[in-house]
N, C-alpha and C positions, 0 to 999 in steps of 0.2 A: 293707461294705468294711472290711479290714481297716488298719490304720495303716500294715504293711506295705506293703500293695495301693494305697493311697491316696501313700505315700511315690515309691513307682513311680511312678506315676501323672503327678506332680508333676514328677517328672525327666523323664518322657519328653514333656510340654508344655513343658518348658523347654527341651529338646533342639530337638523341635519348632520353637519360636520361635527358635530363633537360626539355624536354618537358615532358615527363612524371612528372614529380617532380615539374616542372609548374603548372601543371595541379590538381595535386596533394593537391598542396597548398590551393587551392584554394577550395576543397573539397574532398570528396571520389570519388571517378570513379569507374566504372565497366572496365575491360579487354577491353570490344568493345569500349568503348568509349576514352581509352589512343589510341587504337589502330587506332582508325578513328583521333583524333587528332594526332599523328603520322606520319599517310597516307596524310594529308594534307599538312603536312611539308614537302613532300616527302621522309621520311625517306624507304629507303626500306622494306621489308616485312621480310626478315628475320632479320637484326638488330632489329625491332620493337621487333618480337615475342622471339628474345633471352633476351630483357629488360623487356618482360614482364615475363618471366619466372624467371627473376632476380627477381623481385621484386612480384614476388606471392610467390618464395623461402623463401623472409624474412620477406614477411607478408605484404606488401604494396598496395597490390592487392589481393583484397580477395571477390572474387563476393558473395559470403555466406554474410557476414558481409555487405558489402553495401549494399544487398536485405533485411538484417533486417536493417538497418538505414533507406533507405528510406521507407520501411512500415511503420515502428513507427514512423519517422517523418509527412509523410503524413497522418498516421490517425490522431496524436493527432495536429498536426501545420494547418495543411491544410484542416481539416475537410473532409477527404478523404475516399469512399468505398470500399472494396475488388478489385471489378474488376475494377476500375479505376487506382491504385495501380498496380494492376497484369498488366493492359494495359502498365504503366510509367516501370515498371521491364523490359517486354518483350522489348521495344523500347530502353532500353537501353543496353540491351545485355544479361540479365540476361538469364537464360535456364528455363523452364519451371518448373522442377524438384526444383531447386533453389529457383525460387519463391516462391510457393506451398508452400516450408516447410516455406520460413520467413512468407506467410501468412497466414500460421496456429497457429504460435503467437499470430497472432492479436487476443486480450478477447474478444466476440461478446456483451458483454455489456458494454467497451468502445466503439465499434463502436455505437452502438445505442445511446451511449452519443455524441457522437461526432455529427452524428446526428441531434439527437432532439437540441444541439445547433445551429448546423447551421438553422434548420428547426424555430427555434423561432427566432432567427435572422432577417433570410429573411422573416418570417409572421408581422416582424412589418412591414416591408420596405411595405409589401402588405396589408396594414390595409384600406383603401380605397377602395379596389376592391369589385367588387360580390363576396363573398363566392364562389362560382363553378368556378371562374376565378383563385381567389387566389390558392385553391387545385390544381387545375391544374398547374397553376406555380411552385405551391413548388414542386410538387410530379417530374414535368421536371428538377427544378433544383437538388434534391437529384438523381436522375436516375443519371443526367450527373458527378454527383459527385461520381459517382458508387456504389451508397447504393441498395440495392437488395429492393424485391418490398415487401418481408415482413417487411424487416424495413422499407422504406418507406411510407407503411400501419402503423404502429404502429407510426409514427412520425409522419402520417397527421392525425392519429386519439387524440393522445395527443394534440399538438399543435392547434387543429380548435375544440379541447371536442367534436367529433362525433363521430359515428359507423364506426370502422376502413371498415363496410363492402361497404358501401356509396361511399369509395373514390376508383377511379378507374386512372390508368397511362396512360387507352388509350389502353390498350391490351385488347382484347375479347378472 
C-alpha cells in the first residue's frame, strides 16, 4: 500500500466514524442501519464493517440492547403490540433470534395496559358512532398497533362492557 493509498484509507475511516458517531448522537442504531447510513455516503464496505466492528468492540453497537430499547420504548411510549414491534426490529436490522428474546421481556400485562389505554382513548374520539362501527374501528386500530386478537378481545370487551365473545376483527 502505497502512502497515497494508505492516506485515503485513513480519510475514509475517519469519514466513516463520524457518520457513524453522527448517527449515533442522535440515537441508538442498529449495525444495518450505521451501515446503510454509511452506504449512502459512499463509504466503502469494508471500511464501514471494520468501524462497525470498532464500535460493537466497545460497546457502541449493540443490536441486543437496542432491540430491548426499542421494545420498551414502543410498548410503553407508543402504545405498541408485539408484532408490530417485532415488524419495526426486523426492518431495522435486528435478527430474528434477537428480537424474540428483547420480546419476551415484554410483561403481557403491561401490554394489555398499554392497550386498554390506547383502546379507551380512541373509544372517546369514537363516542358518536354506532356501537358495531366503533368496535370495528377499535379492534382495526389495536390490530394495526400490533396487539394480538386475544388482547384485543379483552380490550374491546372492557372498554364497550360487553361479551368479549360478541366482538369480532373480521376473521372467520
Amino acid at each position: 500500500m502505497t502512502s497515497e493509498q494508505g492516506d485515503e484509507r485513513a480519510t475514509q475511516i475517519e469519514v466513516a466514524r463520524k457518520i457513524a458517531l453522527d448517527q449515533l448522537a442522535v440515537r441508538q442504531r442498529s449495525a444495518k442501519e450505521l451501515r446503510q447510513a454509511m452506504d449512502k455516503r459512499n463509504v466503502p464496505a469494508d471500511v464501514a464493517e471494520e468501524i462497525l466492528e470498532r464500535f460493537t468492540e466497545v460497546g457502541l453497537v449493540d443490536d441486543a440492547a437496542f432491540a430491548a430499547a426499542v421494545t420498551q420504548s414502543r410498548a410503553r411510549n407508543s402504545l405498541r403490540g408485539k408484532a408490530r414491534i417485532r415488524q419495526e426490529l426486523r426492518e431495522k436490522g435486528v435478527d430474528r433470534e434477537t428480537a424474540e428474546e428483547a420480546l419476551a421481556e415484554l410483561d403481557p400485562e403491561e401490554e394489555l395496559a398499554a392497550a386498554l389505554e390506547l383502546g379507551r382513548r380512541k373509544a372517546r374520539s369514537m363516542a358518536r358512532l354506532e356501537p358495531h362501527v366503533a368496535r370495528r374501528r377499535l379492534a382495526g386500530v389495536l390490530a394495526r398497533r400490533g396487539f394480538s386478537s386475544s388482547v384485543t378481545a379483552a380490550v374491546l370487551a372492557e372498554v364497550t362492557a360487553q361479551d368479549p365473545v360478541e366482538f369480532s376483527t373480521g376473521e372467520q
